[in-house]
N, C-alpha and C positions, 0 to 999 in steps of 0.2 A: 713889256717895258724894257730897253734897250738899256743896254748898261753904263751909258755915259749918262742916263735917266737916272741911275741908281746911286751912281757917287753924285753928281747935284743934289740930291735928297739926303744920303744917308748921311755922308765927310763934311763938306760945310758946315751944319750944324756939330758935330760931334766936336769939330776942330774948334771953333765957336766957343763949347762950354768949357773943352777944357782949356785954356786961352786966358775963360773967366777966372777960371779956378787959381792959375796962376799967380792972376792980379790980385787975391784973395788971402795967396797963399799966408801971410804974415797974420791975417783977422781970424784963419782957421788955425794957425800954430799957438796964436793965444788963447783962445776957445778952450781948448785942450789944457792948457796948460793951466790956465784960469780953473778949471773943474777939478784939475789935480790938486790944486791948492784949495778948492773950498771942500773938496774932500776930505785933506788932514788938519782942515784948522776943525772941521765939524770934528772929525773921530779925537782931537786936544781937548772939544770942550768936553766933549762928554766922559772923557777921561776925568777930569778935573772935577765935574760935576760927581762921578761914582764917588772919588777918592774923598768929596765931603760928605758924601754921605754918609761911608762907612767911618770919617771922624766923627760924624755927630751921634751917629748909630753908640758908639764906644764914650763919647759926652756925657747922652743919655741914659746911658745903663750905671752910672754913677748914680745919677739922680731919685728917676725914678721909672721901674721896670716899664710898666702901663704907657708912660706917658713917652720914652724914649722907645718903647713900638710903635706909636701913634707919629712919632714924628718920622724916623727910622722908616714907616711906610709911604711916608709925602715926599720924603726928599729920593727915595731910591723911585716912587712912580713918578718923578722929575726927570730924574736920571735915564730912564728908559723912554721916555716922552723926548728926551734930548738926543738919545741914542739913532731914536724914531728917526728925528728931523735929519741928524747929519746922514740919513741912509737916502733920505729924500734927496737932500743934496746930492749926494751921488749919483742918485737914480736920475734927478733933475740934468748933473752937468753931463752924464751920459748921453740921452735924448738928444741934449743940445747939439752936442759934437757931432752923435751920429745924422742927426735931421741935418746938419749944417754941409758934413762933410758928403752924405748918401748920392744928393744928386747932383753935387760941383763936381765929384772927383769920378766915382765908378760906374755912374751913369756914361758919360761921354768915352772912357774908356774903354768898357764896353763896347760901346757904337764901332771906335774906331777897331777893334781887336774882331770885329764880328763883320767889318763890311768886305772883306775876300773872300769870306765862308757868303754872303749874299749874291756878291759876283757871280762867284763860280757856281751857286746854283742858278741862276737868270741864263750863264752861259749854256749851263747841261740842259736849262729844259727847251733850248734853244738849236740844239744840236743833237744829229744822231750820233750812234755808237759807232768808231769805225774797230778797226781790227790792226794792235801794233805788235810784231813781232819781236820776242825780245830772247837776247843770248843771254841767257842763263847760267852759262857755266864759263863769260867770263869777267874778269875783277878779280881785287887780292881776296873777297871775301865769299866769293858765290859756291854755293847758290842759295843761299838761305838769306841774307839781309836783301838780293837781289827779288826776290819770291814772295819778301816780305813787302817790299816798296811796290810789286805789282797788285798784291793782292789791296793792299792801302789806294794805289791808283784807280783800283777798279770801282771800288766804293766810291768815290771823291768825282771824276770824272768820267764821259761817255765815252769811254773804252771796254773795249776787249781784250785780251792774252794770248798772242798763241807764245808758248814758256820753251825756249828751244833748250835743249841739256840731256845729259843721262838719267832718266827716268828716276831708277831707282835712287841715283844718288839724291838726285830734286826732293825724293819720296821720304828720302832719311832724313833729308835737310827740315824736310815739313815736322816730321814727327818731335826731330831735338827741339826746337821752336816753336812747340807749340802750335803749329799753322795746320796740320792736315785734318784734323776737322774743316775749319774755314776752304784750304784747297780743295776737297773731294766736295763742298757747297759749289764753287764759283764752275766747277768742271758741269757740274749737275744744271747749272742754269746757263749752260753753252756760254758762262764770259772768260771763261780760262780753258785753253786746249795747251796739254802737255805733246811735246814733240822730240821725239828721238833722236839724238845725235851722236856722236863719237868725240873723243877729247877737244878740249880748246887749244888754240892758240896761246901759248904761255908768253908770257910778258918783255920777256927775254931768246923768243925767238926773232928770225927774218921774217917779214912782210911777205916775202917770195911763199915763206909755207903752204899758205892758203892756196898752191896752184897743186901743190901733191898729196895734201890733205881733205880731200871734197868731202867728207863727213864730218868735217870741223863746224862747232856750233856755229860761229859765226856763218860757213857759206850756206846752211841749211837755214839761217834764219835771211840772208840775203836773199836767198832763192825765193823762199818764200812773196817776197816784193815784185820779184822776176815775175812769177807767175800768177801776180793779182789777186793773192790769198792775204795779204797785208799792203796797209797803206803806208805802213812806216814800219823804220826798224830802229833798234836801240841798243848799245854795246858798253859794258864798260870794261872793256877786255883790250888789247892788245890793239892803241887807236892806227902803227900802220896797217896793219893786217885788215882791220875793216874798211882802211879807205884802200886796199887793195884788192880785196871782195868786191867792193863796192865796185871799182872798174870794173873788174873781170866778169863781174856776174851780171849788172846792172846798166854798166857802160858810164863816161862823162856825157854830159852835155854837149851837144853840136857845137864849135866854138870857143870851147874852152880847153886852156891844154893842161892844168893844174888842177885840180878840186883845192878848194883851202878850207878850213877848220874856223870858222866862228864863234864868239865865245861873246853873252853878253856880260859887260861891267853894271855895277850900280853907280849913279850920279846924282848930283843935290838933289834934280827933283825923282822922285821915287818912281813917276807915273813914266820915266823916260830915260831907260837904261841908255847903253852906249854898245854898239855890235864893232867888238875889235878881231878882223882878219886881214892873216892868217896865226892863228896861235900853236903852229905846230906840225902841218902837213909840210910844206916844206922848207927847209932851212936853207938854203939857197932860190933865190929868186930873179930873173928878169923883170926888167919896165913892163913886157907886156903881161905878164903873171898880174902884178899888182895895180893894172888896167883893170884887168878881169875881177879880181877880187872887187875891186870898186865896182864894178859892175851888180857883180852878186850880191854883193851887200845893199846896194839904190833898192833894189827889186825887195829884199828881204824888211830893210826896215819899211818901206811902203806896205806891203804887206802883212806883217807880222804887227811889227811896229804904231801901225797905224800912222804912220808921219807921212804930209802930204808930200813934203820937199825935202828931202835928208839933203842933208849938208855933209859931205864928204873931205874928210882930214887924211892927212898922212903921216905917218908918225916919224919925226923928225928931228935933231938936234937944236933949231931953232927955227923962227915962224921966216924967217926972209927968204927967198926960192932961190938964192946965189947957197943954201946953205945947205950940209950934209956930202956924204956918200957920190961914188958916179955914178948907184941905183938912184938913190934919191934924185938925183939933178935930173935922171932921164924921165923917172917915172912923172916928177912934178913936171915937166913937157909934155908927157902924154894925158894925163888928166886935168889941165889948163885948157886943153886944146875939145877936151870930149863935152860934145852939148849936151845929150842923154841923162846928165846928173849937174846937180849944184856942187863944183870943188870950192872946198874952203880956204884951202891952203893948205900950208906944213901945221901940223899939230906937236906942238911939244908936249915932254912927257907928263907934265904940272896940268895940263888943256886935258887931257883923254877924259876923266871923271869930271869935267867943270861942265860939260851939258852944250858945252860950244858946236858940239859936234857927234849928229848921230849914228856916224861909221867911221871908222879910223884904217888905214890898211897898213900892213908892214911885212916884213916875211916873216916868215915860221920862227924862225931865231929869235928874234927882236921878240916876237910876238908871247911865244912859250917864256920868257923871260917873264915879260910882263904879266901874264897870267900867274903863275909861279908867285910871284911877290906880292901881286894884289890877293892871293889866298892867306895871303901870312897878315895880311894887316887887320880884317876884321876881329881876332884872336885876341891881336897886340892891344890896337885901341879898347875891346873890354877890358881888358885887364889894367891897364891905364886907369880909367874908369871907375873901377871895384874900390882900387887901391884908392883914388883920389876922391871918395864918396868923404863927408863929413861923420865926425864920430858923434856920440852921446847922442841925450835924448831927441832933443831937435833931429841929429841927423838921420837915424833911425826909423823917426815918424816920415821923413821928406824920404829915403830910401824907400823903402815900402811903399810910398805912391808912385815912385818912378821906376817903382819895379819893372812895371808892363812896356814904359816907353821903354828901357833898356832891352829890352826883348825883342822889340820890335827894329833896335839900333841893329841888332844883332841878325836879325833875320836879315833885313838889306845889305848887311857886310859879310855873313856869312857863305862863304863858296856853296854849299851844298843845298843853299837855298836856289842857287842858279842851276843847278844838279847838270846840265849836259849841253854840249855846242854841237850848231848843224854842221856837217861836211856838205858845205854848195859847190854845187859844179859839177855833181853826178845826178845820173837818172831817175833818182827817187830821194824819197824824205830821210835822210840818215843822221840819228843822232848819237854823238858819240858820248862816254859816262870820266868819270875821274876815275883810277884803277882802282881807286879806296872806297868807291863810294857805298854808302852803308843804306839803310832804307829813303833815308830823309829826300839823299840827293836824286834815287831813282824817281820817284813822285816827282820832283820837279820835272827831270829830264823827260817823262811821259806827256806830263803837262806839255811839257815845248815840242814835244812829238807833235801829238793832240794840236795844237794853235799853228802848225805850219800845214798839218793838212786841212786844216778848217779851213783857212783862209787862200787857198788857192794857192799858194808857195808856186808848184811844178807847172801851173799851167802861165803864169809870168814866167820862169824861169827857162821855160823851154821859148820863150819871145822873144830871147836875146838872141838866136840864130838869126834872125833875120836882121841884125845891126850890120850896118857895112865895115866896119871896124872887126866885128870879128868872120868875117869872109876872104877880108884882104890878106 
């Protein structure tokens, strides 16, 4: 079963009931509320019921012993016959709620919270294991949450590990975290191989490094690609230095004279991110750089993306082509002019996440900006959110079922849900990490590994040499 087979079956419906639930939502708040009150009026009466008892109990023993036990026995097994009932009630307006609530609300929830964990197994047993090389030792945090996001990637998706870093230090990393059980398992069933290197590339070094440090994690885990021991690599270390590996060791693209850094956004619709380059390789750019970027990016969301026709934007101060920059005016003549892709125009900065547009290009400046700010805003709007939730009991009950959707508000806005952007325009599959990134984000960045060699990425990529455009 194909996976565009899987969401028609499994999202439609789920989307469906809870849709229903919605429209509901007011007949199930009363429900609830309804059972709360037949709850305390039942535990009132039966209050009221003991308290005459015990006055008649106290009547009768005036009168006569015998005959005020006799009564004293019928009005207190009244009492407990009453007590009975209001427990019934309880038990009754529980039932109600839950039978009411069970398969309007957590059912379809469910569905929807369980249909990417379906995906992604139709996807695994669909695909083989390939082999992604990963630096290890670099990030502000490696190698340990680094170690921990592969060894989670290994489980989840049909990959393998080769773990590039200082052995030992990987080995210590395992132990404090728990992990070296689970490591010395995944080594033992050939999906993780540990690989020896010398110091990283520090964060705050030159890009140049990487030409007098040849045992630097990153070039031994480039090499690796070099010599067809990996299909991908993964960094979240020091992103010039890899895309300076990345030449030196790997080479550009025939035709291209920039590699640029791609980065996908989230937009309305969920099923159709946005690939905005370059975010970050370089902060000056040429018309013909941000030809090429368009270029790369046609080929990736075709690919990756699954989009038959992308529609290519530019990211611009206003939509009319008399407007921007002397970059902007020249670049918007050179991609007006290219037939190879659908140009949309100039994309303003309000247009990037509106779905108008499934590729945006801009240079590295503009672009890192951009990235930069849209990490800040999933953060903000939870927090918005939280604060602006409804108080008391109503709000309580309605928080608690929109638990899961906030979750899920939150996974699509979250940066580290997107965990890593490709560097296109070199020789192989490179995916670059956030320096912070902690386990969550490595898992994605594997994933996006994993889906650009599944899908052919290099072998379109290497077909733009033969465009006349990039020969001239």
């Amino acid at each position: 079963m194909g996976k565009e087979s899987v969401q028609k079956i499994n999202k439609p419906r789920a989307i469906r009931r809870l849709v229903i639930w919605y429209k509901r939502n007011s007949a199930v708040t009363s429900i609830v509320d309804t059972a709360a009150s037949s709850a305390v009026t039942a535990s009132n009466v039966a209050g009221n019921v003991v308290s005459s008892a015990g006055s008649v109990v106290s009547t009768a023993s005036n009168v006569a012993s015998n005959v005020a036990g006799n009564v004293a026995g019928n009005v207190v097994s009244s009492a407990e016959s009453v007590v009975n009932t209001a427990s019934s009630v309880v038990s009754n307006a529980s039932s109600i709620a839950k039978n009411t609530l069970q398969p309007l609300v957590f059912d379809p929830l469910k569905r929807l919270q369980n249909n990417d964990y379906i995906l992604d197994k139709v996807e695994e047993s669909q695909s083989k294991r390939i082999w992604i090389a990963v630096d290890g030792m670099g990030g502000d945090y490696a190698p340990g949450p680094i170690l921990e996001g592969c060894l989670e990637a290994i489980s989840r998706f049909p990959i393998n590990i080769k773990f590039v870093g200082k052995i030992e230090e990987v080995k210590d990393a395992a132990e404090k975290t728990g992990l070296a059980e689970l490591l010395e398992n995944e080594i033992d069933n050939n999906r993780l191989e540990l690989i020896d290197s010398g110091e990283p590339i520090g964060m705050n070094e030159e890009a140049t490094a990487v030409r007098k440090r040849k045992n630097a994690s990153i070039n031994v885990a480039m090499d690796l690609v070099r010599n067809n021991k990996a299909e991908a690599v993964y960094s979240a270390g020091n992103s010039g230095a890899m895309m300076a590996s990345a030449i030196f060791r790997i080479g550009r693209l025939k035709g291209i004279d920039r590699p640029a850094i791609g980065a996908l956004f989230p937009t309305r619709d969920q099923t159709r991110p946005v690939l905005v380059l370059d975010v970050g390789a370089n902060t000056d750019c040429k018309p013909s750089y941000l030809h090429q970027f368009a270029l790369l990016g046609n080929i990736y969301a075709k690919d990756v993306l699954q989009v038959k026709k992308p529609r290519i934007g530019l990211l611009n101060i206003g939509e009319e082509e008399c407007k921007g920059n002397d970059l902007s005016l020249k670049t918007f003549e050179l991609l007006s002019s290219e037939k190879s892709f659908d140009f949309g125009g100039n994309c303003e900065g309000r247009d990037v996440l509106s779905g108008n547009f499934d590729v945006v290009v801009c240079d590295g400046f503009t672009g890192n900006i951009l990235l930069k700010f849209l990490e800040s805003v999933g953060g903000v709007l939870l927090d918005i959110l939280r604060s602006e939730l409804p108080r008391g009991r109503r709000g309580k009950v309605g928080s608690a079922f929109l638990k899961s959707n906030l979750l899920r508000i939150k996974k699509r806005l979250d940066h580290a849900e997107h965990g890593g952007a490709l560097l296109l325009g070199v020789n192989g599959i490179c995916v670059i990490g956030h320096g912070s990134s902690k386990s969550l984000s490595v898992v994605s960045a594997l994933r996006l590994a994993h889906s650009a060699v599944n899908h052919g990425v290099m072998e379109n990529l290497n077909q733009l040499q033969k465009l006349q455009v990039l020969n001239s």
